[in-house]
C-alpha positions as a Python dict, from the first residue, in 0.01 Angstrom:
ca = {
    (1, 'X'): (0, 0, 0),
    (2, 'X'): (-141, -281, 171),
    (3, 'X'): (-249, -363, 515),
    (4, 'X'): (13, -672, 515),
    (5, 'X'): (322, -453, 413),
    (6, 'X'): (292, -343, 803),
    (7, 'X'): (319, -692, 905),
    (8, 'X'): (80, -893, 1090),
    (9, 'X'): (172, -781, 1463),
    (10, 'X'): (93, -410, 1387),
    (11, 'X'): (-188, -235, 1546),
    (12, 'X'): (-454, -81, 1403),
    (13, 'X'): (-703, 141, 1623),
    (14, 'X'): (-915, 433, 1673),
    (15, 'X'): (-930, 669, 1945),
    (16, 'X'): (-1174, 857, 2171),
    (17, 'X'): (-1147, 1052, 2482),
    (18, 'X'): (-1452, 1032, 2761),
    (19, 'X'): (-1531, 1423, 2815),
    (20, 'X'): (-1567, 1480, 2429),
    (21, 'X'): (-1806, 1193, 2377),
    (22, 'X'): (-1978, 1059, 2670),
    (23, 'X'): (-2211, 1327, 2816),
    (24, 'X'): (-2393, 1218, 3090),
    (25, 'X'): (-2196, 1430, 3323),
    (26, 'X'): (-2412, 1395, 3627),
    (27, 'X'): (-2567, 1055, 3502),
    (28, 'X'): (-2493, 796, 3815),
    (29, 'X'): (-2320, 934, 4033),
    (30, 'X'): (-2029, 1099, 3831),
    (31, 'X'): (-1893, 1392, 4026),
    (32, 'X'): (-1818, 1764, 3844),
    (33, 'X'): (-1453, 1777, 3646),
    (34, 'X'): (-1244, 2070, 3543),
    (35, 'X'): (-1454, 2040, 3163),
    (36, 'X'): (-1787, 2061, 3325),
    (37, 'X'): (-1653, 2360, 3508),
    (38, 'X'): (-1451, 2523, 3267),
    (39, 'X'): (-1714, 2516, 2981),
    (40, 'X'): (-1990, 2763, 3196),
    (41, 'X'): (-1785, 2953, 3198),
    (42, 'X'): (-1865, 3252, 2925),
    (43, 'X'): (-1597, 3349, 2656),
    (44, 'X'): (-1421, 3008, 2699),
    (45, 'X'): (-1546, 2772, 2423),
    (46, 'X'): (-1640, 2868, 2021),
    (47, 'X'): (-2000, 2922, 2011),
    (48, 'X'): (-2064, 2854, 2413),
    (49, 'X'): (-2042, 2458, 2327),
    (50, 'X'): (-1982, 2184, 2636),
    (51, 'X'): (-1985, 1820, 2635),
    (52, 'X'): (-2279, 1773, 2828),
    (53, 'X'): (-2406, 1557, 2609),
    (54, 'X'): (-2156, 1539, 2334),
    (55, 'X'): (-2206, 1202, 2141),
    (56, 'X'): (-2415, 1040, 2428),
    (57, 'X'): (-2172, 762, 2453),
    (58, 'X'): (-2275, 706, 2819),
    (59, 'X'): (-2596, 594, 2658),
    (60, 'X'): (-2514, 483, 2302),
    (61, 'X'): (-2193, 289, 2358),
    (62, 'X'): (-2296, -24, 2234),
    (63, 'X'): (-2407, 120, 1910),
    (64, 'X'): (-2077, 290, 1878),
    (65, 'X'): (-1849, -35, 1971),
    (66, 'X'): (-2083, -222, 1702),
    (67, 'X'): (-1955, 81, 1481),
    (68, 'X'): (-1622, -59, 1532),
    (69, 'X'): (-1708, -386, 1496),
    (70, 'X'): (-1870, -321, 1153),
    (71, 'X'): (-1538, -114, 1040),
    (72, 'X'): (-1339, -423, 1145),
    (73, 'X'): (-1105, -201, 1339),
    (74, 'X'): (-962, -468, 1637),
    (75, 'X'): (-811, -205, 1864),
    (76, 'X'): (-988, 71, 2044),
    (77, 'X'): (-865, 316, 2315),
    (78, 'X'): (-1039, 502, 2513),
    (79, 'X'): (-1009, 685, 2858),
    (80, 'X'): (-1177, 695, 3176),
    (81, 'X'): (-1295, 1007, 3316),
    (82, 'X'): (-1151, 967, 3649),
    (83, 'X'): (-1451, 1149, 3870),
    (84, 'X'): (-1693, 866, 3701),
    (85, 'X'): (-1518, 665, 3967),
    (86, 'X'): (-1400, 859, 4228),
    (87, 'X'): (-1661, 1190, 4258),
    (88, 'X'): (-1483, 1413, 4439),
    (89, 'X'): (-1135, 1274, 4311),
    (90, 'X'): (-1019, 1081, 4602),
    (91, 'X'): (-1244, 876, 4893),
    (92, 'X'): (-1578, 686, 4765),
    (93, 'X'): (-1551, 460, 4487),
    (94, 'X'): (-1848, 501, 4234),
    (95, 'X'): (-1984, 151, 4158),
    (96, 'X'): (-2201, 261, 3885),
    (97, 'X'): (-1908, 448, 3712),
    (98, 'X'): (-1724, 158, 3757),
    (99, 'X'): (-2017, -77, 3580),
    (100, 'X'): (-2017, 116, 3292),
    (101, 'X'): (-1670, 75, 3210),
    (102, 'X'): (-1685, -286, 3275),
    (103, 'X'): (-2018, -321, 3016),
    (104, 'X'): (-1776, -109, 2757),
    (105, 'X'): (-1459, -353, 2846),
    (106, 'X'): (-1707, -642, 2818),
    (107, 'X'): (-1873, -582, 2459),
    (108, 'X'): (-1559, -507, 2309),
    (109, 'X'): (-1366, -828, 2421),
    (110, 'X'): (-1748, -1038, 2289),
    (111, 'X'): (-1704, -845, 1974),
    (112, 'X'): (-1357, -956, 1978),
    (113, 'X'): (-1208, -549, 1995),
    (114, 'X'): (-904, -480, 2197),
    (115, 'X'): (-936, -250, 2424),
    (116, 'X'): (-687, 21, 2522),
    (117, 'X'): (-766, 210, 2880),
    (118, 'X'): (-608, 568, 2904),
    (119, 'X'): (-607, 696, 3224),
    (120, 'X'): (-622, 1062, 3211),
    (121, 'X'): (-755, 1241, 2895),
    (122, 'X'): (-725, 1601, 3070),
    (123, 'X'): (-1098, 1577, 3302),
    (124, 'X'): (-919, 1585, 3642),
    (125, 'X'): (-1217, 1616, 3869),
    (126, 'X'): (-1336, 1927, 4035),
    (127, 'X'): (-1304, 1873, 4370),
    (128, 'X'): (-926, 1816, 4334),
    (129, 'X'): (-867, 2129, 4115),
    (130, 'X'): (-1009, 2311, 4402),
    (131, 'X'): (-711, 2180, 4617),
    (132, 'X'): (-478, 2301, 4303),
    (133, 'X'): (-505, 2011, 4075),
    (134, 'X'): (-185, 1935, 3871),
    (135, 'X'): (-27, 2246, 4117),
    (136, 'X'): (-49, 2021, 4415),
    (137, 'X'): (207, 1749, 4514),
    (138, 'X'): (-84, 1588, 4610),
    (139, 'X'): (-218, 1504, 4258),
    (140, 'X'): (53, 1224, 4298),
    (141, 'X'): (-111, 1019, 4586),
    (142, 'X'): (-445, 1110, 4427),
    (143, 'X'): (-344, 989, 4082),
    (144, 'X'): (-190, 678, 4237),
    (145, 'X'): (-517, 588, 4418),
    (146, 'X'): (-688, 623, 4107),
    (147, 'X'): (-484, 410, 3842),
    (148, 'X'): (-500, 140, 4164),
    (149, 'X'): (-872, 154, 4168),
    (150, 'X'): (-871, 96, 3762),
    (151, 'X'): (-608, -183, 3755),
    (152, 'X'): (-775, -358, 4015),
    (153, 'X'): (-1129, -328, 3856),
    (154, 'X'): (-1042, -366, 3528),
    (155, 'X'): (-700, -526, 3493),
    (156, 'X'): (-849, -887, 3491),
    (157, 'X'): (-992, -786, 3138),
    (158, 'X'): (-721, -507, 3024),
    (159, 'X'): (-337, -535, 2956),
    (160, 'X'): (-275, -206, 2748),
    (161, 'X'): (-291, 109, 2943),
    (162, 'X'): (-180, 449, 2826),
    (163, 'X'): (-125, 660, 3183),
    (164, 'X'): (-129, 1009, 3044),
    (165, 'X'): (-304, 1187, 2695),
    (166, 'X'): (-54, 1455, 2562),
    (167, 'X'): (90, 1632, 2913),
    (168, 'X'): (237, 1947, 2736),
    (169, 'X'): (-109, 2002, 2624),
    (170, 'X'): (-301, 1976, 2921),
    (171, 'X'): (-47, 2156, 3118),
    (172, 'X'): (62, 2424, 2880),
    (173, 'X'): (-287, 2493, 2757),
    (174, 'X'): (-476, 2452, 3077),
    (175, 'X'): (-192, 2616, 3360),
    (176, 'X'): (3, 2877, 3109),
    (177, 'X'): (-221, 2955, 2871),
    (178, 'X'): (-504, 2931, 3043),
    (179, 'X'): (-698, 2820, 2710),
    (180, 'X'): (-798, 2531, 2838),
    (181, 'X'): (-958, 2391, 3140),
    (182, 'X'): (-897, 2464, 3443),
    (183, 'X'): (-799, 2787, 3275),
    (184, 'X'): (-482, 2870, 3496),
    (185, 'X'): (-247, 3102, 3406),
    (186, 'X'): (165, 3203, 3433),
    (187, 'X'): (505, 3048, 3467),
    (188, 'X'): (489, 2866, 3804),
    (189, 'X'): (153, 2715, 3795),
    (190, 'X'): (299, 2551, 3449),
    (191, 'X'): (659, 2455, 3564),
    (192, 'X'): (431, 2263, 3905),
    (193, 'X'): (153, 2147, 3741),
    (194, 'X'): (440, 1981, 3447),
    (195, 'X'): (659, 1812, 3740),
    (196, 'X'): (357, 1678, 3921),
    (197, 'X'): (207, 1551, 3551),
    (198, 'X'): (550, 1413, 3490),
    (199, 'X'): (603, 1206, 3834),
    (200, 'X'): (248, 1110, 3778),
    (201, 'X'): (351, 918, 3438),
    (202, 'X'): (570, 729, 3605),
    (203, 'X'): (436, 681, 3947),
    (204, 'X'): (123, 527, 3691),
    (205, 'X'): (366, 319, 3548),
    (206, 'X'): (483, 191, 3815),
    (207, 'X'): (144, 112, 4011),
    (208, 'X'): (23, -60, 3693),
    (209, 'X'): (326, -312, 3706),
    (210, 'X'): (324, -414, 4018),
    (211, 'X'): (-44, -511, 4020),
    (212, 'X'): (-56, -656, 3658),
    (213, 'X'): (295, -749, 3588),
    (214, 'X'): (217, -850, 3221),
    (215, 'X'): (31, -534, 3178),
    (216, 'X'): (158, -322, 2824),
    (217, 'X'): (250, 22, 2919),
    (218, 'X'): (259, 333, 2758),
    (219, 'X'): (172, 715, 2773),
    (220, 'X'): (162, 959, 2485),
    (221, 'X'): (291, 1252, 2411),
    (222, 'X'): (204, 1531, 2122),
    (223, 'X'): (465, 1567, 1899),
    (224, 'X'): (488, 1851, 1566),
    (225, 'X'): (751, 1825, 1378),
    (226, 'X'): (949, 2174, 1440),
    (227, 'X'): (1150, 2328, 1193),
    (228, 'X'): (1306, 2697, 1102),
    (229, 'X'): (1089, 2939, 921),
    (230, 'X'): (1385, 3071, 809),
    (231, 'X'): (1586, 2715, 719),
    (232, 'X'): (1963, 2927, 678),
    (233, 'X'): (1878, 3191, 967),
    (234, 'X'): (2053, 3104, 1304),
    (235, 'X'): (1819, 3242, 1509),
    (236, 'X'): (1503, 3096, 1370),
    (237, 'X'): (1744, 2737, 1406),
    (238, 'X'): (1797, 2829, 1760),
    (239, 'X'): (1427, 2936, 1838),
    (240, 'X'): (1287, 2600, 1625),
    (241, 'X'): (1504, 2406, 1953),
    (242, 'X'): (1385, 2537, 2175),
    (243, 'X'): (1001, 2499, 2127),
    (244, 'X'): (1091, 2161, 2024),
    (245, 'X'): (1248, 2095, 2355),
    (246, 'X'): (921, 2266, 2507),
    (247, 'X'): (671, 2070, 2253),
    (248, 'X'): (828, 1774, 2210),
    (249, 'X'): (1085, 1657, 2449),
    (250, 'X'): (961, 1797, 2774),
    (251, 'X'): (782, 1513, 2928),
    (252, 'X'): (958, 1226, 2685),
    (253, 'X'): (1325, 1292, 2818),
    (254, 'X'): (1221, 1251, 3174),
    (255, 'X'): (1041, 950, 3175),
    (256, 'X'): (1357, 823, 2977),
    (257, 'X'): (1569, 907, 3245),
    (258, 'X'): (1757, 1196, 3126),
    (259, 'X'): (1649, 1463, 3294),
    (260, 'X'): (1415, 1787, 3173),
    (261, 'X'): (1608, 1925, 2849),
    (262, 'X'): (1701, 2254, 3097),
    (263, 'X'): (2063, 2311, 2849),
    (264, 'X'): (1808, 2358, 2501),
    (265, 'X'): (1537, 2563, 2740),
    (266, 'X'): (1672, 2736, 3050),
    (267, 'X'): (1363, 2908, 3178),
    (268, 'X'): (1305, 2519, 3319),
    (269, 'X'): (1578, 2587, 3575),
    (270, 'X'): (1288, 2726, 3747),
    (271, 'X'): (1117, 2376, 3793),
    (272, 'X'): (1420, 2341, 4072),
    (273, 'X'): (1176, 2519, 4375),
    (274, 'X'): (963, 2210, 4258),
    (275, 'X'): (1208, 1928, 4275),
    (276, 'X'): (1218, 1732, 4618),
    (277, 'X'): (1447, 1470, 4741),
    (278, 'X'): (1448, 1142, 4434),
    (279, 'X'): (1191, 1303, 4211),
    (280, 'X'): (1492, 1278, 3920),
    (281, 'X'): (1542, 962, 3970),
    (282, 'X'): (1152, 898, 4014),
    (283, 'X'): (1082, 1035, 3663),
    (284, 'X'): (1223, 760, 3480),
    (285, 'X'): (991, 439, 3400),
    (286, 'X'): (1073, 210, 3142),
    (287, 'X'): (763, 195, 2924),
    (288, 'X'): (681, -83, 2721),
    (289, 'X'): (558, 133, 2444),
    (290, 'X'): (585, 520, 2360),
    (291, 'X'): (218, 664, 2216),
    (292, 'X'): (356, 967, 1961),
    (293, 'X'): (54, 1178, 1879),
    (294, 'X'): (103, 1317, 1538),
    (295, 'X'): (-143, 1554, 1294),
    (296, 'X'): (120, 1847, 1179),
    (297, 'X'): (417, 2036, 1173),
    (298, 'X'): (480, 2378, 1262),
    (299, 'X'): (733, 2689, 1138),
    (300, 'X'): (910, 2863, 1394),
    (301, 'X'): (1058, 3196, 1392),
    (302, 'X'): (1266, 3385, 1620),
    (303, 'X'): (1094, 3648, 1798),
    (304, 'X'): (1269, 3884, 2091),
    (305, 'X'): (969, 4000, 2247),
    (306, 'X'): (783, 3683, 2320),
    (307, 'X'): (844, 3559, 2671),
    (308, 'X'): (1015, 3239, 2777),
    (309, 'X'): (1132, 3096, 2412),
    (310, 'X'): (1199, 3407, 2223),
    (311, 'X'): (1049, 3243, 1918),
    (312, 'X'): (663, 3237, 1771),
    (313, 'X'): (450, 2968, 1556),
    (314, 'X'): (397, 3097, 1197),
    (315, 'X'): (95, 2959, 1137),
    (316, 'X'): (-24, 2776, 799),
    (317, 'X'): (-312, 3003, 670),
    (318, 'X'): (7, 3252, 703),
    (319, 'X'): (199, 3068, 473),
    (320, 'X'): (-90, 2966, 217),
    (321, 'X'): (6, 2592, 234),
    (322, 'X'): (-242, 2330, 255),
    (323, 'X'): (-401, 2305, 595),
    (324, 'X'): (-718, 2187, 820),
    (325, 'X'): (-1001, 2372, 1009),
    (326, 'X'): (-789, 2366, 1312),
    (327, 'X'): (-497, 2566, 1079),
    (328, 'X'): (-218, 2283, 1097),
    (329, 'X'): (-50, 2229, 804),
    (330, 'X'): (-113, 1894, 617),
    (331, 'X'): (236, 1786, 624),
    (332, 'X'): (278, 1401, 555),
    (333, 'X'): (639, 1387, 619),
    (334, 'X'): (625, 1509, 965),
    (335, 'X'): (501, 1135, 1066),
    (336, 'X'): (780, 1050, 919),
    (337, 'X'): (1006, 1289, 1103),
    (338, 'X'): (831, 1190, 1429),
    (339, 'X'): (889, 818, 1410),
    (340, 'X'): (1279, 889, 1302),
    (341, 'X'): (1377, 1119, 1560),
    (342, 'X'): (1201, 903, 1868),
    (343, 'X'): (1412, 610, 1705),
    (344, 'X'): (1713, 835, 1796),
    (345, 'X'): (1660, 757, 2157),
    (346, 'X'): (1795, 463, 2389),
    (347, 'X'): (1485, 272, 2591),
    (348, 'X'): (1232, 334, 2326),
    (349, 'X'): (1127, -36, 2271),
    (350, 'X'): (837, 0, 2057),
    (351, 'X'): (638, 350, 1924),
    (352, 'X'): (254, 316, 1837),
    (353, 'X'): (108, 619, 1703),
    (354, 'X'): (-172, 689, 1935),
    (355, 'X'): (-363, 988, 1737),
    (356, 'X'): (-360, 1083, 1362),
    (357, 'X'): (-619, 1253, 1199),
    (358, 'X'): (-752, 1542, 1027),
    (359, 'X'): (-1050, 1808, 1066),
    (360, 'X'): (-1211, 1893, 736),
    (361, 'X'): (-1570, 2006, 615),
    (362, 'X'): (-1735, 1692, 541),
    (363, 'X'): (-1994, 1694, 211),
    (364, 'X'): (-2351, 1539, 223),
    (365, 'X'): (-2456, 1341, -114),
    (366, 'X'): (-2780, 1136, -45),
    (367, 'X'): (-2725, 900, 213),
    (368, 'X'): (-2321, 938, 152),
    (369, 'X'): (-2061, 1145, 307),
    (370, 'X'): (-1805, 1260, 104),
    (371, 'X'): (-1468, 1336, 326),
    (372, 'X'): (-1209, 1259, 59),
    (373, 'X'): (-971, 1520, 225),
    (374, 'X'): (-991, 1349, 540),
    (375, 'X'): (-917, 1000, 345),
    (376, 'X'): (-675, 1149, 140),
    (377, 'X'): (-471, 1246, 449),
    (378, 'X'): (-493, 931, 606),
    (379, 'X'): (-321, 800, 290),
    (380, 'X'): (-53, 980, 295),
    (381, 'X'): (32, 975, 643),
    (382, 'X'): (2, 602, 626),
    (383, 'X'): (259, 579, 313),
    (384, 'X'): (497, 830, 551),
    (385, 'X'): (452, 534, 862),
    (386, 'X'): (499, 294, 605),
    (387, 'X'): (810, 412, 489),
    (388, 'X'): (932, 411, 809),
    (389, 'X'): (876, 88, 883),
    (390, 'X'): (1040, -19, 594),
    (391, 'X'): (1355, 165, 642),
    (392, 'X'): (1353, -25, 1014),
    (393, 'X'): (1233, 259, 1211),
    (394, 'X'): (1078, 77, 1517),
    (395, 'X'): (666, 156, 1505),
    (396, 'X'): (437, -95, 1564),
    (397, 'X'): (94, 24, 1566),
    (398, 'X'): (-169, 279, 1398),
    (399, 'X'): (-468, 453, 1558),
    (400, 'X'): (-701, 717, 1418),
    (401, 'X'): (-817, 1000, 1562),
    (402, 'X'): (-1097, 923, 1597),
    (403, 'X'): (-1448, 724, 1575),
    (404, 'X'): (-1722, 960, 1587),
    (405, 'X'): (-1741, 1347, 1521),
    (406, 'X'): (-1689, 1533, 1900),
    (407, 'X'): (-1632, 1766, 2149),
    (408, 'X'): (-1282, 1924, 2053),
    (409, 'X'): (-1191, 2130, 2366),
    (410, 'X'): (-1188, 2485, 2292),
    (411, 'X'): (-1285, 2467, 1957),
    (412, 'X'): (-1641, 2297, 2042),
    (413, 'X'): (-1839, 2121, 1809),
    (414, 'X'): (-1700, 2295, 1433),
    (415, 'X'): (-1364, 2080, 1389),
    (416, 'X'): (-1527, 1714, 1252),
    (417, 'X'): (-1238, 1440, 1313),
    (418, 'X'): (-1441, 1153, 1290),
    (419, 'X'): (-1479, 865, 1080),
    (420, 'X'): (-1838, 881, 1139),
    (421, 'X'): (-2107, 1195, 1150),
    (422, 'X'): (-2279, 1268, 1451),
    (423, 'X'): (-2594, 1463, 1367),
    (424, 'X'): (-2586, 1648, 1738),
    (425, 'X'): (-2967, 1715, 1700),
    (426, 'X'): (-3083, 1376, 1643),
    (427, 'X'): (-2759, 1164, 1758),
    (428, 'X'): (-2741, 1013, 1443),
    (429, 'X'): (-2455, 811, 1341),
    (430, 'X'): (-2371, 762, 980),
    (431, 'X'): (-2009, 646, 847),
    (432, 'X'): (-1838, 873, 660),
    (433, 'X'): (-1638, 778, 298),
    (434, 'X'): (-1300, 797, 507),
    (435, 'X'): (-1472, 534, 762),
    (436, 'X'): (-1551, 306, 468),
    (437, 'X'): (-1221, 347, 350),
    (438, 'X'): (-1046, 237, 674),
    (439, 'X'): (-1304, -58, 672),
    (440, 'X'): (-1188, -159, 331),
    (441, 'X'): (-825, -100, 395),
    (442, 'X'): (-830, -342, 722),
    (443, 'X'): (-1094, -621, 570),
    (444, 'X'): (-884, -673, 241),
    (445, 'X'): (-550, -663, 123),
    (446, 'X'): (-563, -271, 106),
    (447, 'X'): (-614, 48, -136),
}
């Protein structure tokens, strides 16, 4: 496998996210958000871990971006963490928040990087949450104010912008679940907080055209590939469709103008209450590109007594297969699986996979890092995207989740993603075997 058998136009990245490296959360002028909130909050976050200083990005980017440099990885995405720029979410612009950005914009275009702006990576800012965040029709006139305020300040500089980071998640988890921030719970807060999140994506979409009209546009979305515990049992084939309609194909089927996928889930005919006037026929935005997130697949049984979907996740560690510290399977096919079934779709131009990665114990030797688990799973999920490309599945670009060891949500500081160690005591930054790996793979004609 070679780095040319992708072809030369193919995209290879890394990814980060703003709350889970930058720290710095009052540095500035940057106003509170829903993370700074949510993790004071006792009982919410593995070992009472918060991102108030995370990777110090907001101090250390330049050492980071010359990270990337040195891995020869042209293509980085990152987000902006929207009260940086607007404090109390809407009103006064932030100049400082908005100099930073342009000194990380700046180095990476000198160092000859690429870089890819995501809008919102889940740290809506406090002050809006307090009027009901994603729950409030608002949050489209305040979202649209703020991917304005970013094209205009950055878009002289930026073309690729990716308007939303996995919206199942940060609804689901953060307005059903309640797992993660703002830590909201029940049916209608979701079913809002998804048709706000939804309009959003393409009222972004929109706003980014008509001020850069040869911007590249995208959002992402979080795909596992869902199948029957129970392969022959028709309930368990039944259940599997509909969490993949609630996983997979909730926020991907609007935005493709078809609707929400109500017939395969009918507890969404109580979005209706939430529907006003055009907002069908508002959801639908042609994007240039589709961002598919993709780290696992997951089992799915039916189950009577659990609300909603009648059906539950049977996790890995459950079914002794081979699987991270975050308990999702290591399942190389399911890239595979991912890239084929978004194929399946009219107006799906061009699919970049905007997150792949793995969290694994990482071993000290000397000076080295030994994370061949974390390489080896690269590997394979590379020779799945490969295949898929070869058998003319449209997919056009590769980023890995992600640079530097983070802040992962709920499950702090113990999951290690990166292609680099962060030694949180000392902010260290040493690569890891997996970053040398990727360095060698992109510099040469592959491994």
């Amino acid at each position: 496998m070679n780095r040319s058998d992708f072809g030369e136009d193919f995209c290879w990245g890394v990814s980060t996210a703003a709350y889970q490296i930058e720290g710095g959360i009052t540095a500035d002028g940057k106003g509170p958000s829903i993370w700074d909130v949510f993790t004071q909050k006792k009982n919410k976050i593995f070992g009472g871990h918060n991102g108030n200083i995370a990777c110090d990005y907001y101090n250390k980017f330049t050492e980071d971006i010359y990270l990337i440099y040195q891995l020869k990885i042209p293509h980085y995405r990152f987000s902006i963490a929207w009260s940086r720029i607007f404090p109390e979410g809407v009103g006064r612009i932030n100049y400082k928040g908005i100099d930073f950005y342009n000194k990380v914009i700046n180095l990476c275009l000198e160092l000859d990087i690429e870089p890819w702006i995501t809008l919102y990576h889940w740290d809506l800012p406090e002050e809006l949450q307090k009027k009901g965040g994603w729950t409030n029709r608002d949050v489209i006139q305040w979202f649209s104010n703020y991917v304005s305020c970013c094209v205009q300040h950055f878009g002289d500089r930026v073309s690729n912008w990716i308007v939303l980071n996995e919206p199942m998640v940060f609804t689901g988890a953060g307005y059903f679940l309640g797992v993660h921030a703002p830590g909201k719970k029940g049916l209608n807060n979701f079913l809002s907080a998804v048709h706000h999140a939804a309009l959003c994506q393409s009222a972004g979409g929109n706003i980014i055209k008509s001020l850069q009209t040869s911007s590249n546009v995208g959002t992402s979305f979080s795909h596992s590939h869902v199948e029957p515990y129970r392969q022959e049992d028709e309930k368990d084939q039944k259940a599997a469709v509909r969490v993949d309609a609630l996983l997979n194909r909730l926020f991907l089927e609007p935005v493709l103008g078809m609707g929400y996928p109500i017939d395969d889930l009918p507890i969404l005919k109580r979005m209706e209450k939430h529907i006003k006037g055009n907002d069908m026929q508002d959801l639908h935005f042609k994007m240039d590109f589709t961002g598919l997130q993709v780290y696992t697949r997951e089992l799915i049984q039916h189950d009577f007594w659990m609300p909603f979907v009648q059906a539950r996740l049977i996790k890995a560690s459950d079914r002794f297969v081979h699987h991270t510290i975050m308990n999702w399977e290591v399942h190389p096919n399911s890239i595979y699986e991912a890239i084929k079934k978004f194929n399946q779709y009219e107006g799906i131009n061009k699919i970049i996979i905007t997150e792949n990665g793995a969290a694994f114990d990482d071993f000290f030797y000397g000076e080295s890092i030994i994370d061949d688990l974390r390489k080896d799973y690269i590997k394979s999920h590379l020779k799945k995207l490969l295949k898929a490309k070869e058998e003319g599945f449209k997919v056009n670009g590769y980023f890995i989740w992600t640079l530097t060891d983070n802040f992962e949500w709920a499950e702090g500081y113990k999951p290690k993603f990166g292609l680099i160690h962060v030694d949180f005591n000392t902010q260290k930054r040493t690569i890891k075997d997996s970053g040398k790996w990727y360095r060698d793979f992109l510099s040469s004609a592959g491994l």
